[in-house]
Structure formats: C-alpha cells, structure tokens
Backbone as CSV, one residue per row, in Angstrom:
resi,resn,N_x,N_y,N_z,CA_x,CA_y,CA_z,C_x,C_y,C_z
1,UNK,18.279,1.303,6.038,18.161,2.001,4.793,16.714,2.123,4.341
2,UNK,15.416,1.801,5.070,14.472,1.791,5.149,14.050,3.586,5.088
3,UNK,13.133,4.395,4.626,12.762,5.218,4.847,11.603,4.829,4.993
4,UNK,11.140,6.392,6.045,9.422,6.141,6.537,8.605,7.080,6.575
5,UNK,8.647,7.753,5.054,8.083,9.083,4.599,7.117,8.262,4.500
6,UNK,5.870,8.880,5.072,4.332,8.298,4.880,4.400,6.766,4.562
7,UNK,5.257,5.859,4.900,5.178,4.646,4.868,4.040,3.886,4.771
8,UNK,3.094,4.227,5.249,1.858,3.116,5.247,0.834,3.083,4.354
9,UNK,0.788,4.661,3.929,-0.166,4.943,2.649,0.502,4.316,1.294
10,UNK,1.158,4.644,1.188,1.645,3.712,0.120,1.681,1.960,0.615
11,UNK,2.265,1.466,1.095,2.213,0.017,1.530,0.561,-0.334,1.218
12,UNK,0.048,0.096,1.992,-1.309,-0.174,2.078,-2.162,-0.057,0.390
13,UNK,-1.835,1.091,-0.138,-2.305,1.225,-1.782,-1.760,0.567,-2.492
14,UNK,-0.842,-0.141,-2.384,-0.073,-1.209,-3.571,-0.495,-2.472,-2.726
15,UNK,-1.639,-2.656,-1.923,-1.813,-4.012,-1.597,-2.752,-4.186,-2.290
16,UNK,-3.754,-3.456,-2.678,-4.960,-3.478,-3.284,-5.104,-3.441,-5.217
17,UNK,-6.114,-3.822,-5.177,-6.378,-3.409,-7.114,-6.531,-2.037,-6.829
18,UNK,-6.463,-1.344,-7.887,-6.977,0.141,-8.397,-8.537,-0.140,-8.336
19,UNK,-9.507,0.931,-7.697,-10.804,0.809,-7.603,-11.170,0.687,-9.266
20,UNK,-10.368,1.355,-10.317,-11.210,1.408,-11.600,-10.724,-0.066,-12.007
21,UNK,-9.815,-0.930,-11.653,-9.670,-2.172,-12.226,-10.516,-3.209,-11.405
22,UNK,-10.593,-3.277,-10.210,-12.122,-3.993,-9.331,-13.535,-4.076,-10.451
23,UNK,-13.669,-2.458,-10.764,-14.822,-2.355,-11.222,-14.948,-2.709,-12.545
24,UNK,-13.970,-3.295,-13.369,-13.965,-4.242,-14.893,-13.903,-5.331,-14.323
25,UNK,-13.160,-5.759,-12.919,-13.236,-7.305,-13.225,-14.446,-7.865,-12.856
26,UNK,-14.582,-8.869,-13.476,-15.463,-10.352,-13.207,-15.516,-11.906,-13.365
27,UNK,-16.012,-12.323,-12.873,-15.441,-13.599,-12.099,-15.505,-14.735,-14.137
28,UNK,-14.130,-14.947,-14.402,-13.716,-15.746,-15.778,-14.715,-16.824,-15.752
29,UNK,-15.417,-16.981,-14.594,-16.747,-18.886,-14.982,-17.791,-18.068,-15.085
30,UNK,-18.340,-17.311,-14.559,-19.708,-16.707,-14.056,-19.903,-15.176,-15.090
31,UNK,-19.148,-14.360,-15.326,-18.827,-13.023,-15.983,-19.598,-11.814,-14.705
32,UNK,-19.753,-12.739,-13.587,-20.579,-12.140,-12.312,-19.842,-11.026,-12.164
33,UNK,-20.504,-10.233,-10.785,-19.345,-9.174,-10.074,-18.906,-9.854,-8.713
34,UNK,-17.801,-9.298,-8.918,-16.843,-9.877,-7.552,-16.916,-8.852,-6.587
35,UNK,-16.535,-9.387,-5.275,-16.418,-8.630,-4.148,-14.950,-8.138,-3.369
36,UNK,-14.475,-7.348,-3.262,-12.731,-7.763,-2.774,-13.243,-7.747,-0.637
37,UNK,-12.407,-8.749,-0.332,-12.502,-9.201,1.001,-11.522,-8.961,1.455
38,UNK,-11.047,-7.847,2.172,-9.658,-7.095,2.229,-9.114,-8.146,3.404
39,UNK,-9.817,-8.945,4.186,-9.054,-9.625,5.625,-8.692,-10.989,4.912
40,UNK,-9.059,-11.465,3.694,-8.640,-12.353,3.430,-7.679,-12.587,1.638
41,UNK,-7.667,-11.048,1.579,-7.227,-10.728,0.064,-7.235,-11.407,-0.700
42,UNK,-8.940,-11.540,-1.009,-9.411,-12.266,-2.111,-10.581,-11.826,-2.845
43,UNK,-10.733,-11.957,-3.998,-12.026,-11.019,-4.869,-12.676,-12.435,-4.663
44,UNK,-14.172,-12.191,-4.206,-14.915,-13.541,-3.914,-16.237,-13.731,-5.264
45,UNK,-16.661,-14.652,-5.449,-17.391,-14.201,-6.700,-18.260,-15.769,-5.992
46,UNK,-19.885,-14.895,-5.517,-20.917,-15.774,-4.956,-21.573,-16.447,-5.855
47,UNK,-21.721,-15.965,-6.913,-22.415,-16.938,-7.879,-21.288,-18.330,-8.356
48,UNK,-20.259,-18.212,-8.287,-19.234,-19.424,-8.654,-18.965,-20.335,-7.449
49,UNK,-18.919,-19.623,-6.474,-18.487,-19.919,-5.171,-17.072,-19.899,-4.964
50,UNK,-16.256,-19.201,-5.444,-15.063,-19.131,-5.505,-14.477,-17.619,-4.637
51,UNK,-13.416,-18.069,-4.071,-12.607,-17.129,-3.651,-11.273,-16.728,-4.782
52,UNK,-10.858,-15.643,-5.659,-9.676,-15.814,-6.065,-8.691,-14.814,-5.229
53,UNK,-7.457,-15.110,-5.371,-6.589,-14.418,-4.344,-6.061,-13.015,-5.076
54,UNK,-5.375,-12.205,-3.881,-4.934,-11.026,-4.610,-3.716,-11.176,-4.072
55,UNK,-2.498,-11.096,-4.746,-1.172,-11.633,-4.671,-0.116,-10.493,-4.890
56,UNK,0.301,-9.750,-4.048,0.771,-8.371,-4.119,0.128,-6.772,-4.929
57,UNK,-1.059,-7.184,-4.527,-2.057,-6.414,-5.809,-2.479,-6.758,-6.597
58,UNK,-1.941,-8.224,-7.311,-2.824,-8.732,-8.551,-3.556,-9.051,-8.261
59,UNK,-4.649,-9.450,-8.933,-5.957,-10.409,-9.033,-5.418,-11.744,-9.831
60,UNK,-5.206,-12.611,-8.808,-4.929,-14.367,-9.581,-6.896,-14.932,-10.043
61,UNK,-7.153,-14.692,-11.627,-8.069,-15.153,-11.938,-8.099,-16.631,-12.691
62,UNK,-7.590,-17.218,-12.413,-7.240,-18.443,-12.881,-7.984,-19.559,-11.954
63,UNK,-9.187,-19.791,-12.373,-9.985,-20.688,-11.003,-9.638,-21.774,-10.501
64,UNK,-7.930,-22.341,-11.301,-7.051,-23.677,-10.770,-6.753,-22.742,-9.889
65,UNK,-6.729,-21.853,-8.902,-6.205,-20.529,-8.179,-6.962,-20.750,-7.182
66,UNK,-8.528,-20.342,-7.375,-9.020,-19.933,-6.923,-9.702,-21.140,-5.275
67,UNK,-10.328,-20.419,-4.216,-10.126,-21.164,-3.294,-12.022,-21.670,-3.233
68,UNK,-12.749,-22.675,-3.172,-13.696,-23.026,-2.795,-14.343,-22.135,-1.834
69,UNK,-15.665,-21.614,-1.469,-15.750,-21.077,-0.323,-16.811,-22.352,0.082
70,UNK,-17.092,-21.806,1.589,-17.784,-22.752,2.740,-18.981,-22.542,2.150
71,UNK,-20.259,-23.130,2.399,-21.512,-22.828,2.503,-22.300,-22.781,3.619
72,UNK,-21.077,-22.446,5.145,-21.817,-21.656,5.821,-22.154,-20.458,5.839
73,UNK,-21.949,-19.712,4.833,-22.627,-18.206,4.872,-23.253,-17.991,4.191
C-alpha cells in the first residue's frame, strides 16, 4: 500500500529543517551560527562544541541533547 510517486524527494525534504528555519537558528549557550551535518543529522555549533541532533526534521536544541564533539578536528 506503499506508493512511489517521486518517493525520494519528498522523504529526503522532510528529513531536513526548512533552509529559512537553519538560517534563525542558533546554538541556545553560544547565540553562535550552527552548521547542519547532513551524514550525521546534527546542527553542530563550534563555538560550544556541541553537536545537537535533528530528529525527523526537528532541531533537538536542548544541550542535555546535545552530543560533545571530539577535538580532533
């Protein structure tokens, strides 16, 4: 019962934020700009060092959420 009218364009656009909502958010510790990291669907915000996740399209900004990043890069 699956249909597969252009299936992927849509799938693929409801994984993401809306480009105009990316471009308001910023990182709730820092008020920095975030980056979205599509292989790991997470808006990353370098000045905090935080990864937060994107969770069927949302943005989880809640930095009890959010994931530490490495400081190898």
């Amino acid at each position: 019962m699956t249909t597969t009218d252009t299936s992927d364009a849509p799938e693929h656009a409801a994984q993401w934020p809306d480009e105009k909502l990316l471009q308001l958010l910023v990182c709730p510790l820092t008020r920095g700009p975030l980056t979205l990291d599509k292989e790991t669907s997470e808006l990353i915000s370098k000045e905090a060092g935080l990864a937060f996740p994107v969770r069927d399209g949302i943005p989880i900004m809640l930095p009890e959420e959010a994931r530490k990043l490495s400081d190898e890069a």
